[in-house]
N, C-alpha and C positions, 0 to 999 in steps of 0.2 A: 359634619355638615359644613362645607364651606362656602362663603360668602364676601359681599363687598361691603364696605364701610365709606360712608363720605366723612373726610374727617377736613375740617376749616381749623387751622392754628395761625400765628405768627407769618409763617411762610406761605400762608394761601389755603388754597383747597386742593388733598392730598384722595388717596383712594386707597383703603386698604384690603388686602386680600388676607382672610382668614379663612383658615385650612386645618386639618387633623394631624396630628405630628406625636405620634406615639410616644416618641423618644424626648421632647420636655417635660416640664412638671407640670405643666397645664394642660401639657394634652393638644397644645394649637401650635403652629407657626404662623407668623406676618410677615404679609410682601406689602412695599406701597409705590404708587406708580402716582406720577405727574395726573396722567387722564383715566377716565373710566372706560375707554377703549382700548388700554394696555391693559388695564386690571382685568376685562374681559377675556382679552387676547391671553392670557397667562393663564388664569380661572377656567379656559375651553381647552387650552393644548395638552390637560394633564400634567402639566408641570407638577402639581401639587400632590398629584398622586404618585407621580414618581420622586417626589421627595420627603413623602411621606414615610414611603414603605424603605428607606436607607437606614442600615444599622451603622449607627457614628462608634458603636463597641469594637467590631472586626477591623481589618487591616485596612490601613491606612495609606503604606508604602503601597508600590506595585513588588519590590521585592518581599514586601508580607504576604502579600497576595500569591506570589509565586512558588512560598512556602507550602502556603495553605491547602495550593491546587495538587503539589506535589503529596503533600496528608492525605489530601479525599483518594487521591486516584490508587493509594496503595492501598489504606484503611477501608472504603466505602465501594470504590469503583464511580464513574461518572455517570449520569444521567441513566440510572436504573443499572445501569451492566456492574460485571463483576470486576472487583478489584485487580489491577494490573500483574503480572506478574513481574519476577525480579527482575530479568533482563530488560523489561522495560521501561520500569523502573529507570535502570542505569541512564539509557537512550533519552529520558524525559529530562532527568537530573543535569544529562548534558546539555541538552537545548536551552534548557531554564538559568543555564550557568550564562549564559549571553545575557538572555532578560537581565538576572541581575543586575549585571555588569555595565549595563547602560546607564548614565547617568538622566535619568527622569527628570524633567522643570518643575513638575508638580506633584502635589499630593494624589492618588489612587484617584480620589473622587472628582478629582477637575483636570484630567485626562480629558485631553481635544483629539480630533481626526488628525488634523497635523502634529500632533505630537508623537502620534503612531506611523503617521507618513515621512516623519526625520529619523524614526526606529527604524524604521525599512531603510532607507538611505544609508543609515547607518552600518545597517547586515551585507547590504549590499558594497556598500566601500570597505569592507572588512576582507580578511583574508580566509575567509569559509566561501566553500562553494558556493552556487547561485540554489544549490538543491539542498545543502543544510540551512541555507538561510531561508529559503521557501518552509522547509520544518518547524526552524525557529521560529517565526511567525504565525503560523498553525498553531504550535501550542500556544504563544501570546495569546491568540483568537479563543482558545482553549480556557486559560485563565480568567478573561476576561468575560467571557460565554459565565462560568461559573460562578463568577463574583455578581453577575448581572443576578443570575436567578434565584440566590441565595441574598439578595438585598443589602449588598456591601455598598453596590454604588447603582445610579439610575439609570446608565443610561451605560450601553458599550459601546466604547468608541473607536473599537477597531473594524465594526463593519465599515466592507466597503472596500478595505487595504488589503492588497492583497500581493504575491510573485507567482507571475507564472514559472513554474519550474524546469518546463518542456523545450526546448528549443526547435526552432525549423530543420536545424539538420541531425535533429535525432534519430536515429539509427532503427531500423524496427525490428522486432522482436528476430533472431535468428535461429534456426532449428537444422536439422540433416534431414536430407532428400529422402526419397522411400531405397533408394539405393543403399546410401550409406546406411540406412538404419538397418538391412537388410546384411550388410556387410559385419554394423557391429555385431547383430547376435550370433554371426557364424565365428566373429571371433572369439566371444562367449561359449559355445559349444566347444571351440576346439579345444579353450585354457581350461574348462571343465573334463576334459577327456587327454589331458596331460599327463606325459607318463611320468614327467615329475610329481611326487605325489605332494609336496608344498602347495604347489601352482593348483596341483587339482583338487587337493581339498579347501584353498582358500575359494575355490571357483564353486566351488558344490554350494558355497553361500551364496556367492555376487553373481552366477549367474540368474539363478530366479529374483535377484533383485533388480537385475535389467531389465530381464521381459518385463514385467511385473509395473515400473518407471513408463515402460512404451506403451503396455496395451491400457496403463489405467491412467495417463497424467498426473499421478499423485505425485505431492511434492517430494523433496528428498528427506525433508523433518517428519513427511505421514508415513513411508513407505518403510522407512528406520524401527518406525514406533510402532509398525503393524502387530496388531493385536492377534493371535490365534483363535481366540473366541470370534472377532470379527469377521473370517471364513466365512463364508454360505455353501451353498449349493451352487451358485450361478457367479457367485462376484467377491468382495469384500465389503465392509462397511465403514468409511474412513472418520474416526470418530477421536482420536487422540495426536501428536504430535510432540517431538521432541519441542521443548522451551528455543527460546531463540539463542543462548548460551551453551545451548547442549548438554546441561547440567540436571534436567530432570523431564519427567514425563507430562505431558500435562495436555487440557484438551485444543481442539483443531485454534487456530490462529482467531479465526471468527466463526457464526454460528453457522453458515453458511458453508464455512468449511466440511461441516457432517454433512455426507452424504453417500450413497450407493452407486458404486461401480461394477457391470458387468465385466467381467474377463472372458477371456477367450477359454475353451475346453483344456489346450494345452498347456499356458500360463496358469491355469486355477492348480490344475494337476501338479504343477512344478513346483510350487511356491506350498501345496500341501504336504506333500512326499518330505520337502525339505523338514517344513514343520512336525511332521510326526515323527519322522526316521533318522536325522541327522541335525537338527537343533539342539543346542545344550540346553539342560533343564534351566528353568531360569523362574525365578518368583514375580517377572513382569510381565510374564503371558506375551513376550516377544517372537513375534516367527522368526526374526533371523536375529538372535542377540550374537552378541560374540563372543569368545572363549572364555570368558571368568562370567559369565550370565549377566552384564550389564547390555544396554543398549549400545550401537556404532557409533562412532564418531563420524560424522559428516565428512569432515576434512577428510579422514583415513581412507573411508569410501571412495569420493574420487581419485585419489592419488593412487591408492593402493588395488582399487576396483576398475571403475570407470575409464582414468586415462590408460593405464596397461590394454582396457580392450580398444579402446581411441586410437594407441600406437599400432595396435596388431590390425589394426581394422585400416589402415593406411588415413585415419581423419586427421591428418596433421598440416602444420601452412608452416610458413615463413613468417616471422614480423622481425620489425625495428625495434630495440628496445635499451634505450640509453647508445643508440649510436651501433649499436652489432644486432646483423643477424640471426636469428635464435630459432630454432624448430619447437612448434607447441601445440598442443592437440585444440583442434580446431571447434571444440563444443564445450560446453557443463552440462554435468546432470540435469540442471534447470534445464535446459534445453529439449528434453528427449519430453515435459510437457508441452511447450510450445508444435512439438510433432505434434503429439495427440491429436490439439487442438485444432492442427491442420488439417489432420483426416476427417474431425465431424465437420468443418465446415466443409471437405469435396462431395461429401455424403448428405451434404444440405441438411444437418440436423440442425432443427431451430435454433436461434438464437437466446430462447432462454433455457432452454434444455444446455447448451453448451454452458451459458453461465453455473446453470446448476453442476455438472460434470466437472466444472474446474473450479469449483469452491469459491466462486467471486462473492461479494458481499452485493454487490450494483452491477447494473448491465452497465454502465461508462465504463466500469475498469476493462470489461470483456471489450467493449468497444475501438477503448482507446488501445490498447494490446493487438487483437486480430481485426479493425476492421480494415487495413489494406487486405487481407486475405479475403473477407466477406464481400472487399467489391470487385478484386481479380477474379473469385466464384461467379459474381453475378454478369461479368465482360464477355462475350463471345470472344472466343480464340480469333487470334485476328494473326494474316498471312505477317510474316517477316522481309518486308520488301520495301526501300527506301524509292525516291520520289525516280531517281534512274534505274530504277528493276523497272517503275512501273511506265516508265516512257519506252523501254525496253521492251516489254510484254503490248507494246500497241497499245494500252489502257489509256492516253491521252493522246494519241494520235490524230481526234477529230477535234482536239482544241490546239488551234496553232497558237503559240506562242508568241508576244507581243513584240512587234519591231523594236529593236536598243540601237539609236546613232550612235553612233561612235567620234566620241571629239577627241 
């Protein structure tokens, strides 16, 4: 129970604030204030509560605290979810290498906004990108989130600070035309129907793993790790995923990631045939593992799968790169989802059906991703004819034109 005390000494008349404080031996903490309208003002804001419930045992540092966060999230997992995996792991451990590394003014517990907004200054005048440093501060936020609710310290004081990570001339998502996509599985068909039997039997794999990339937007970590059991009648069911290291099996990215994709008659048929008649046995229940029964390599995929049909399929450009010329296949596997995604938006399938179909956790991620697609959908087709086509076509003919003097 807390309350005000008037207390008259030597130096006047004082006002004390008594509060519950688990963590002395009495059991109270004391604040005292000049007037009874500070003492009020302290006693109303919760101060007390929130300096009640601080454990002075836990970390002290912010690099303890960075320790600590780095324990829960491998041991425990965050806020009710499941503990991290390894590769994640690594990615966090590197983030948090920054945190430490900053020299801090103060102790964990007396952490100010600006001390978090000279952190940020700091990420930023550093020589990490503007998009590792927008990371690094997310997991600050991170840590900081966790120390709050576990009663290290009262108050976080990194809401608020933030990087945007996005820029005005970012690039939008890019994918191949219904052409090119059309071109590559003819290049597919024909390395599959190769009289070289190398070419054709590595193609009796990669090719149903094309189709397969086109007609389902699975990613390239689900499509690798496709399950045999997972098969239906009508689709698949995307329920597992290669780790982000490539080093083992384990399930979809987020939970969100599980879910049911129809196929088309003749991709289901392709991608089965492979799986019962020409798949090597393998103890991971993989449809397409690879010749010693482990799962694909990502990388070997496109290099060895993907860009070969890229070349044959004429998807190739030009760039600059260090000063020369270079020919380079003009897509990633990632790419052949961003198709998908373009077809259910010409096909106006809802917006949250789409989220669901490309494994998003939030509709912002679907949003910020395709919605220049979703408002090209919603623009009527408009003529291609500049302001002299249309003076040309007579379209402005009954508005004359304003006299210009000439000096």
């Amino acid at each position: 129970m807390s309350d005000i005390r008037k207390r008259t000494g030597s130096k006047g008349t004082t006002y004390q604030v008594r509060y519950p404080s688990p963590g002395t031996k009495t059991g109270f903490s004391y604040a005292t204030f000049d007037t009874m309208k500070e003492a009020r003002a302290f006693l109303e804001s919760g101060a007390t509560r929130r300096k009640a419930v601080v454990d002075r045992s836990g970390p002290q540092t912010v690099a303890e605290a960075t320790e600590l966060w780095l324990r829960i999230c491998e041991k425990e997992g965050l806020n009710g979810r499941e503990p991290i995996t390894s590769y994640t792991l690594v990615n966090y451990a590197y983030r948090s290498s920054f945190i430490k590394s900053y020299l801090w003014p103060r102790a964990l517990g007396d952490l100010t906004t600006p001390d978090v907004v000279a952190f940020r200054s700091w990420l930023l005048r550093g020589e990490i990108s503007r998009v590792v440093a927008s990371k690094v501060l997310s997991s600050f936020h991170s840590v900081m989130k966790e120390m709050t609710i576990r009663g290290h310290i009262s108050h976080n004081p990194a809401i608020g600070v933030s990087i945007r990570a996005d820029s005005r001339y970012q690039e939008t998502a890019k994918f191949p035309s219904r052409r090119e996509i059309m071109a590559l599985l003819v290049a597919a068909d024909e390395l599959a129907n190769s009289k070289n039997m190398t070419i054709a039997k590595a193609w009796a794999r990669y090719r149903p793993m094309l189709y397969l990339a086109v007609d389902s937007g699975m990613r390239p970590q689900e499509y690798i790790a496709l399950a045999k059991s997972a098969i239906s009648e009508t689709g698949v069911l995307v329920e597992r995923a290669l780790d982000g290291n490539g080093r083992s099996i384990s399930v979809t990215k987020t939970p969100a990631g599980r879910r049911f994709i129809d196929l088309s008659p003749d991709t289901l048929a392709m991608i089965r045939h492979y799986a019962e008649h020409l798949a090597v046995p393998n103890k991971y229940d993989l449809v397409f593992p690879s010749d010693n029964g482990r799962w694909q390599c990502r990388r070997n995929w496109q290099r060895r799968g993907f860009e070969v049909a890229c070349e044959k399929a004429g998807l190739v450009e030009e760039v600059e790169i260090g000063g020369k010329t270079v020919t380079q296949v003009k897509y990633r596997p990632y790419d052949l989802r961003h198709f998908f995604a373009s077809m259910l938006i010409e096909r106006k399938v809802n917006l949250k059906k789409i989220q669901t179909l490309m494994g998003h956790s939030n509709i912002e991620t679907t949003l910020n991703v395709y919605g220049h697609l979703l408002d090209e959908a919603e623009e009527p087709p408009r003529e291609a004819i500049g302001l002299l086509g249309r003076l040309a076509s007579g379209d402005l003919a009954s508005s004359a034109p304003p006299r210009i003097d000439m000096l």
